[in-house]
C-alpha positions as CSV (number, residue, x, y, z in Angstrom):
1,X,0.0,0.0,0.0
2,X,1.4,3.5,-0.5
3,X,2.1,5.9,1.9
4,X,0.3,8.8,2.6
5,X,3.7,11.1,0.9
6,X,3.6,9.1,-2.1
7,X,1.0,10.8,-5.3
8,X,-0.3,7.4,-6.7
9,X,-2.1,8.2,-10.3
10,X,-5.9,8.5,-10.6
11,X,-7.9,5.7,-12.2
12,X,-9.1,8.0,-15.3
13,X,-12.6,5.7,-15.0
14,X,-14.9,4.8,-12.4
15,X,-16.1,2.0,-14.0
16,X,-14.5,-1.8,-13.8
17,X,-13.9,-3.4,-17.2
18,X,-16.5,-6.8,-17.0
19,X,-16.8,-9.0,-20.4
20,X,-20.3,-9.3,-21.3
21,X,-21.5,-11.4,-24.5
22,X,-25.1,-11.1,-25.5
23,X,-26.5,-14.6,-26.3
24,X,-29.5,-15.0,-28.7
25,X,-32.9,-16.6,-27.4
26,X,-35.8,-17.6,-28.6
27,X,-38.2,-15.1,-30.0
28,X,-41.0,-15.8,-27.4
29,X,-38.3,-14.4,-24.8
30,X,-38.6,-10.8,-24.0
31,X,-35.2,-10.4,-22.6
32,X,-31.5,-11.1,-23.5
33,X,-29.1,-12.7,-21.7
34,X,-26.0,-11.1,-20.0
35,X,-22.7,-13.1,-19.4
36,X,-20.7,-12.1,-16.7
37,X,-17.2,-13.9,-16.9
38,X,-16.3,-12.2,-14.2
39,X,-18.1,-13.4,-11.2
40,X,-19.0,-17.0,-11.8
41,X,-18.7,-17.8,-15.5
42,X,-22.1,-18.9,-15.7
43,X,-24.8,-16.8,-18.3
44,X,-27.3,-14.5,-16.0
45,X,-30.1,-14.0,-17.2
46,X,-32.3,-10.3,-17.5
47,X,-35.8,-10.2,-17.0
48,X,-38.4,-8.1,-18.4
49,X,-40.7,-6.2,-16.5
50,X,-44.3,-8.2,-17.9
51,X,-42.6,-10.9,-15.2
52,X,-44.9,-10.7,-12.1
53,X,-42.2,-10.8,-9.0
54,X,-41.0,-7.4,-10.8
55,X,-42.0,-3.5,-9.8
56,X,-41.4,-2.1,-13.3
57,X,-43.9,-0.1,-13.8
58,X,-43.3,0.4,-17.6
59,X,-44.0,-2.1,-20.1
60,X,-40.7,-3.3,-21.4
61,X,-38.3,-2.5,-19.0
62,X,-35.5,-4.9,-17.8
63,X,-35.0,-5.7,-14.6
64,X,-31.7,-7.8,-13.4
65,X,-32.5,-10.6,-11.3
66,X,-29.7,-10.0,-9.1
67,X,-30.1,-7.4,-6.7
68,X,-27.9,-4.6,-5.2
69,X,-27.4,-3.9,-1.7
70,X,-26.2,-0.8,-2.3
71,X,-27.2,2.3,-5.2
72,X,-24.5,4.5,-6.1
73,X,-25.3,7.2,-3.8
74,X,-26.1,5.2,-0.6
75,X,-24.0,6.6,2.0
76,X,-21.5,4.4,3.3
77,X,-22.6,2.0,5.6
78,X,-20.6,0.9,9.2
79,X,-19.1,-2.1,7.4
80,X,-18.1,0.0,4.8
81,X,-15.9,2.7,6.9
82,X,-14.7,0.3,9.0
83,X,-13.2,-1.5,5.7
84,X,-12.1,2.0,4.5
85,X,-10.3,3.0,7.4
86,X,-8.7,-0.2,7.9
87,X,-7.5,0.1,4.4
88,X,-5.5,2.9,5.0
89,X,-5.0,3.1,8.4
90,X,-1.4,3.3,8.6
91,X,-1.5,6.0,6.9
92,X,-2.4,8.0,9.3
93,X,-6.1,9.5,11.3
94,X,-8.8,9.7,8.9
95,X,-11.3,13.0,10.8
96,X,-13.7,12.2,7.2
97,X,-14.7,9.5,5.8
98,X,-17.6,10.1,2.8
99,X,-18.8,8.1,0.0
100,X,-16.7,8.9,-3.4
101,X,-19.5,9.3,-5.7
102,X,-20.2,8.4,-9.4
103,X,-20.1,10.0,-12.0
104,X,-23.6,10.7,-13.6
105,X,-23.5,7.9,-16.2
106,X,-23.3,5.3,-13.3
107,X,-26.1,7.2,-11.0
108,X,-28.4,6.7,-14.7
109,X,-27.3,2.8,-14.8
110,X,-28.6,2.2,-11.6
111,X,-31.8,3.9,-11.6
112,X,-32.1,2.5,-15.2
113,X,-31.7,-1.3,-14.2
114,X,-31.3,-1.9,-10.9
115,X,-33.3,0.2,-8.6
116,X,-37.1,1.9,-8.9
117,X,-37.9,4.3,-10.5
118,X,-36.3,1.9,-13.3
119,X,-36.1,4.6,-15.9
120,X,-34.5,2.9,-19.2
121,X,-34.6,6.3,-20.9
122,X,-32.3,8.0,-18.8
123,X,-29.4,5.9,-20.8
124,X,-28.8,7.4,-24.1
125,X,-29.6,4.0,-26.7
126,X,-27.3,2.8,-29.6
127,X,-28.1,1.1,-33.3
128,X,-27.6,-2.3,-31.7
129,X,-29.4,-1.7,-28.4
130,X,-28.9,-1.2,-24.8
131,X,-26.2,-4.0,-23.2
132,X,-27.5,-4.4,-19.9
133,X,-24.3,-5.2,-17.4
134,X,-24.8,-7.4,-15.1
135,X,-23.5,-5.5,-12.1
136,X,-22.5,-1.8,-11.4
137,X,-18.6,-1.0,-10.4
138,X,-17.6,-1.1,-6.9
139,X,-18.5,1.4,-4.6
140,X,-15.5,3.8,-3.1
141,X,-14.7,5.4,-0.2
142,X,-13.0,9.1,-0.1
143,X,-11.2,9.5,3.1
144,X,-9.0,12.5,4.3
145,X,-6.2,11.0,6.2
146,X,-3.7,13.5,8.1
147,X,-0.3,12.0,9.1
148,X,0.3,13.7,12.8
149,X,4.2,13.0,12.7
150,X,4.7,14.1,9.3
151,X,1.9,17.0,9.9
152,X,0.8,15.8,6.0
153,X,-2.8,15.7,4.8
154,X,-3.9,13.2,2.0
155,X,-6.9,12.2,0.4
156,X,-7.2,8.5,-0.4
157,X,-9.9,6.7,-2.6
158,X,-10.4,3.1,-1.7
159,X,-12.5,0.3,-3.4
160,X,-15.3,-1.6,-1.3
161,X,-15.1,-4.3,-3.2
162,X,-14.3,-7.2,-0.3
163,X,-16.7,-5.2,2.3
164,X,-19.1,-8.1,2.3
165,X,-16.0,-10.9,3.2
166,X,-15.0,-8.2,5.8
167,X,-18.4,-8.6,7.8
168,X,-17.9,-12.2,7.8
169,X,-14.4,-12.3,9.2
170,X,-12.5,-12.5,6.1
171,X,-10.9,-9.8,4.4
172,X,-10.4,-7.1,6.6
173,X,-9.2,-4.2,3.6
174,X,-10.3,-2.6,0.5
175,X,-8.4,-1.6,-1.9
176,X,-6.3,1.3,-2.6
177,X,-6.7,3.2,-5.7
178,X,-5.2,6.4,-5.2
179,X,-3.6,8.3,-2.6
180,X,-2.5,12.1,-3.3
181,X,-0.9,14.7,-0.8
182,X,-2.4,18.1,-0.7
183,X,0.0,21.1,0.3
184,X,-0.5,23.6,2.2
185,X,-4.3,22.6,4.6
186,X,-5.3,21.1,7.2
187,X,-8.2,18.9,7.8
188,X,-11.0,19.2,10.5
189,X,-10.0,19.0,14.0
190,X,-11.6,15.1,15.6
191,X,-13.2,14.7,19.1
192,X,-9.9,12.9,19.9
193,X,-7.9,16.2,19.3
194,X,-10.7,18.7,21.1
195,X,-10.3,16.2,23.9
196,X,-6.6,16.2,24.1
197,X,-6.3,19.8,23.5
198,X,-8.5,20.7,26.4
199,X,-6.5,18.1,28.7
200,X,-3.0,19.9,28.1
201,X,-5.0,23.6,28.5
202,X,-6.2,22.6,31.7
203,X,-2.9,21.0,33.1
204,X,-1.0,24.2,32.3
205,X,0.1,25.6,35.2
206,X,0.1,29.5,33.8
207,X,-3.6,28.6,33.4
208,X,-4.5,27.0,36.4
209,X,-3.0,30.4,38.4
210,X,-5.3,32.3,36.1
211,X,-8.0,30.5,36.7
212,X,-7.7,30.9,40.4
213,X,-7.3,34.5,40.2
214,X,-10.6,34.4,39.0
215,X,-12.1,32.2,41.9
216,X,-11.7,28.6,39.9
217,X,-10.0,25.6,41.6
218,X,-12.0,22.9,39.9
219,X,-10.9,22.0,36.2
220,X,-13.7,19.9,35.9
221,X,-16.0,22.7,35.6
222,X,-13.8,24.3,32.9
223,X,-14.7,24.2,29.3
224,X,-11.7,24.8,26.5
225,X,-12.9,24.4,23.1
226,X,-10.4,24.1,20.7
227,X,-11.1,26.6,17.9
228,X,-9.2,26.9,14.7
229,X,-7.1,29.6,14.1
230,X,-8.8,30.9,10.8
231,X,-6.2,32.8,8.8
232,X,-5.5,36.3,9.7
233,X,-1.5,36.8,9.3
234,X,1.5,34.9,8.4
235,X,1.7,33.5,11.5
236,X,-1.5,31.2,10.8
237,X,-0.3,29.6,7.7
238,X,-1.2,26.3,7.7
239,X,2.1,24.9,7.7
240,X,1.3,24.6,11.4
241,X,-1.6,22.7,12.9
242,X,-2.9,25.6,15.4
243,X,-5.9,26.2,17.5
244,X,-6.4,29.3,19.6
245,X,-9.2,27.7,22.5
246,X,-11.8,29.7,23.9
247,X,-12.8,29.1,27.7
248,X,-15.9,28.6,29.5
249,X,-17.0,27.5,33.0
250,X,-19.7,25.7,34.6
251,X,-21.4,26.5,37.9
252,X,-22.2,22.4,38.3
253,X,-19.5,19.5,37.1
254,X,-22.0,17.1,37.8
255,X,-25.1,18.8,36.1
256,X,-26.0,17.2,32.4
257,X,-28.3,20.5,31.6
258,X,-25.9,23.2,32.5
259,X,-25.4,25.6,30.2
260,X,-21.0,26.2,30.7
261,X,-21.6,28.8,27.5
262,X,-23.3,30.8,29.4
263,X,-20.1,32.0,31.5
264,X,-17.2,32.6,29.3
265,X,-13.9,33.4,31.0
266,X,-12.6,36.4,29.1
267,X,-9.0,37.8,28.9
268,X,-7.2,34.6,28.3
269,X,-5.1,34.1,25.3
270,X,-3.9,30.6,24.6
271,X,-2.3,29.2,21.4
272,X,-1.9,25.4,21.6
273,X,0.1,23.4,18.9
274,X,-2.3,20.6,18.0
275,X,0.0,18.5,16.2
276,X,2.2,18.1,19.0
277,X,0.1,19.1,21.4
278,X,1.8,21.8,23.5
279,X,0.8,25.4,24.7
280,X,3.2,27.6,22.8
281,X,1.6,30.9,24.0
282,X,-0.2,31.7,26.6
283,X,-1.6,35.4,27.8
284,X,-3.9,36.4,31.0
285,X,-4.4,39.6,29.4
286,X,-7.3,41.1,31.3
287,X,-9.0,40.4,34.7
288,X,-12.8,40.5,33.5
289,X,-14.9,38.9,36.2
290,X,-17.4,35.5,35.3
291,X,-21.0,36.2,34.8
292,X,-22.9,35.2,38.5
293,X,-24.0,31.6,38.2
294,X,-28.0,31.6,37.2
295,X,-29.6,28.9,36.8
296,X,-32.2,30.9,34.4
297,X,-28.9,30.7,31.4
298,X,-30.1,27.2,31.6
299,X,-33.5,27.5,29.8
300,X,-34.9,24.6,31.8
301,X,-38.7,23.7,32.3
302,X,-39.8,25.6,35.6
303,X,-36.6,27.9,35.5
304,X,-38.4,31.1,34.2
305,X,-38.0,35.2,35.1
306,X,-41.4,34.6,36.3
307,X,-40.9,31.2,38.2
308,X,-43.5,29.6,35.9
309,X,-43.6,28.3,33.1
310,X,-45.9,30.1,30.3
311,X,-49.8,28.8,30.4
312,X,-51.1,30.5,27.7
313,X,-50.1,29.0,24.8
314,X,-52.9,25.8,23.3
315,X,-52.0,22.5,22.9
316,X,-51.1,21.3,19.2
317,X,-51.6,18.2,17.4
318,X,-50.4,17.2,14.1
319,X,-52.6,14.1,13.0
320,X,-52.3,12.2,10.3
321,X,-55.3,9.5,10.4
322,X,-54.1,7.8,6.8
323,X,-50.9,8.1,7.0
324,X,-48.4,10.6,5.2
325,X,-47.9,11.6,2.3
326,X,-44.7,10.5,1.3
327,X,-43.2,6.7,0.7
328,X,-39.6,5.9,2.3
329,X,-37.5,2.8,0.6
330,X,-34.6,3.1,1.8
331,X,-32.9,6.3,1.0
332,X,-35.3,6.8,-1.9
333,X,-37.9,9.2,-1.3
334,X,-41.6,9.7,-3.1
335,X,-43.6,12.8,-2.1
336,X,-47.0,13.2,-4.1
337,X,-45.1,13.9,-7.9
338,X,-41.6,14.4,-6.1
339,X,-39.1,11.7,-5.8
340,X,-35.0,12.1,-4.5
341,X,-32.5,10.1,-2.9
342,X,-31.2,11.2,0.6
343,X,-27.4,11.4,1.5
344,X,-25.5,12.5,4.7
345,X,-22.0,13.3,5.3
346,X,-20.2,14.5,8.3
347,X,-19.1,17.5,6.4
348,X,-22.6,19.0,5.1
349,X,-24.8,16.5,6.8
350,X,-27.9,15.9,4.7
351,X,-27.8,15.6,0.9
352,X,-30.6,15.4,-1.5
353,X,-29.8,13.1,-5.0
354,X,-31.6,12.8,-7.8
355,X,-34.2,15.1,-7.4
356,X,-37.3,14.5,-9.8
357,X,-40.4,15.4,-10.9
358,X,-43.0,13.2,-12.6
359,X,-44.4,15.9,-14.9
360,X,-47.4,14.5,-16.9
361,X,-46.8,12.9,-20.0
362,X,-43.1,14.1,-20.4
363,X,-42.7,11.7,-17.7
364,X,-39.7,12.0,-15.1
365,X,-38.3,15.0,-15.0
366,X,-34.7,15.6,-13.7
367,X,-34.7,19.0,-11.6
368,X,-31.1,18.8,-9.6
369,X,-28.2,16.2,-9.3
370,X,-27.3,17.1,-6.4
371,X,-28.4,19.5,-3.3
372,X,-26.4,20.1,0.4
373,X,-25.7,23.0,2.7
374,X,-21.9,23.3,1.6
375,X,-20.8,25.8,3.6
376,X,-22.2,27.8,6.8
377,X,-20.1,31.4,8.1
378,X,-21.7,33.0,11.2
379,X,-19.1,36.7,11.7
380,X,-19.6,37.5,15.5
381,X,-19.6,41.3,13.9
382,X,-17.1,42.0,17.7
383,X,-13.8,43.9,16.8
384,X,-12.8,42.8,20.7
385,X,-10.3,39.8,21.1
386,X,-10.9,37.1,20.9
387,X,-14.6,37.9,19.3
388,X,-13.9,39.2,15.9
389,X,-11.8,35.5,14.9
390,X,-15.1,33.6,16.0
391,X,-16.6,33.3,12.3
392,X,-15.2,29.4,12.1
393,X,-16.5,27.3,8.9
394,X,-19.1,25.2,10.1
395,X,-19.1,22.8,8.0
396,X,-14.9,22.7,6.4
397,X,-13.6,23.0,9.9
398,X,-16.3,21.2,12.4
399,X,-18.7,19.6,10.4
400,X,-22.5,20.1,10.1
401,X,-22.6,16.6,9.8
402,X,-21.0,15.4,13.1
403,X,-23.1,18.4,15.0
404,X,-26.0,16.8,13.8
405,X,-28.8,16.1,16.7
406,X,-31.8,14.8,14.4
């Protein structure tokens, strides 16, 4: 396997090479059969969708009698990361791990053949007709691995081809298609690191003192979230793996529904080294006193201004006696004359595939590949320290995905 340094050379095709032959039947059939030398040299046949165990809803559309776990666009399942970080787990961490999907052509096979809508006419047809394959390529992983001795970043495509043999104790790694080193980043910070970081923050001495100036003794009710640097001078190039941690403090260690942002502890400065995890500076700047611990900063039932909790507001029920709407099969989604696949990644969190609409006679109607919330910037709008760097990519630097709590 290569190592992370190395830049292997891009398969130029997403596709794996499979010999087919197209064998002649009898004229009664209404089918053609599909050789796949590849698997188990034996012919497989293609049905037609007049069979009755098929869903094709269209007259004369083939269906293979094989079925696919997966589509294209599934997200990756546990078997399938745990495969894909195996795979390349010398390499280094891997803080993302996402589905590397198709190409367009592939996304058309499937929902052509192999899954519903089974839509045929999405694949362009040639003098000689359609030849069906008898199976779609692999599916691949995309991970970004970062090397913390070499501080190196590298994204990796893997094939899932032996996932299955993996979940039965067998194989226990994909395979590696191409690795490539990209200069000059850094990837997303991992709970790992946030935990580590706030570990060597809190057993800094310099700290500790300016903590107790400020009436702390207990670490466990301190709060350091790492925060990346963003990029503001010379000094924050990301040749260096920095994070500049903002502090908080709790009233209660022990309390699951107390609110530690509601008491930030102001006039620190702290820049840690996350790649070799040391404080490099460190700064009690100002004395500004904590906010007094209230336990209204907790927005807890019963904890009002008023002592009470609001009465006034009626009851609300959302009732749907026949059921909704909309059909779920799997990731595949039909809403009245809507149809889409979902997605999630840790990066953007939910994406929409495929999105459709059945439009009358001109039948399915493509409206948008693809659809995600790619990137989210919140500027405090404070020109204070350390206010005006908090405007952190939400989803490049901590993931909209891994936030996710529904």
């Amino acid at each position: 396997m290569a190592s992370a340094s190395q830049k292997a050379s891009h398969s130029s095709d997403d596709s794996v090479p499979i010999r087919r032959q197209v064998v002649p039947v009898s004229a009664s059939a209404a089918s053609d059969v599909v050789e796949d030398w590849n698997n188990d040299d034996r012919p497989l046949s293609v049905i037609s969708s007049s069979d009755p165990s098929t869903n094709a809803s269209a007259k004369g559309i083939q269906v293979l009698t094989r079925a696919q776990s997966s589509h294209p666009l599934d997200p990756l399942s546990a078997a399938e990361i745990k495969v894909a970080v195996a795979t390349v787990r010398a390499a280094g961490a891997t803080p993302e791990v996402v589905l590397s999907e198709p190409g367009k052509n592939v996304v058309a096979l499937a929902d052509a053949y192999f899954f519903p809508p089974f839509q045929p006419s999405l694949l362009p047809r040639s003098k000689g007709g359609a030849v069906i394959p008898t199976k779609l390529p692999p599916r691949r992983a995309r991970l970004v691995v970062y090397n913390k001795k070499s501080n190196e970043t590298s994204v990796w495509i893997v094939e899932l081809s032996e996932v299955h043999a993996a979940t039965r104790g067998g194989h226990h790694r994909g395979k590696g298609i191409s690795s490539q080193v990209v200069l000059d980043v850094q990837p997303p910070m991992d709970v790992v690191e946030y935990a580590e970081c706030e570990a060597v923050v809190k057993d800094y001495l310099p700290f500790r003192v300016a903590m107790k100036k400020r009436g702390i003794d207990d670490m466990d009710l301190v709060m350091v979230d790492a925060w990346c640097v963003g990029y503001h001078s010379k000094a924050d190039a990301p040749s260096c793996r920095l994070a500049k941690p903002l502090i908080f403090c709790r009233t209660e260690s022990d309390s699951p529904m107390e609110n530690g942002y509601a008491r930030p502890v102001e006039g620190i400065y702290v820049l840690v080294d996350m790649q070799n995890m040391l404080v490099l500076e460190f700064e009690d700047r100002k004395l500004v006193p904590l906010p007094p611990a209230d336990p209204l900063r907790n927005y807890t039932p019963g904890h009002t201004r008023g002592g009470v909790d609001r009465s006034d507001v009626k009851p609300l029920h959302i009732l749907q006696p026949d059921g909704p709407s909309f059909r779920v099969n799997g990731h595949y989604v039909e809403w009245q004359k809507w149809n889409f696949r979902i997605g999630f990644t840790p990066r953007e969190g939910l994406v929409i595939h495929s999105v459709a609409y059945v439009d009358g006679s001109r039948g399915r109607r493509p409206i948008a590949h693809r659809l995600s919330f790619v990137e989210m910037v919140v500027p405090y709008g404070d020109p204070n320290e350390p206010h005006y760097r908090k405007n952190a990519f939400d989803a490049g630097e901590d993931g909209l995905g891994k936030n996710a709590h529904s």
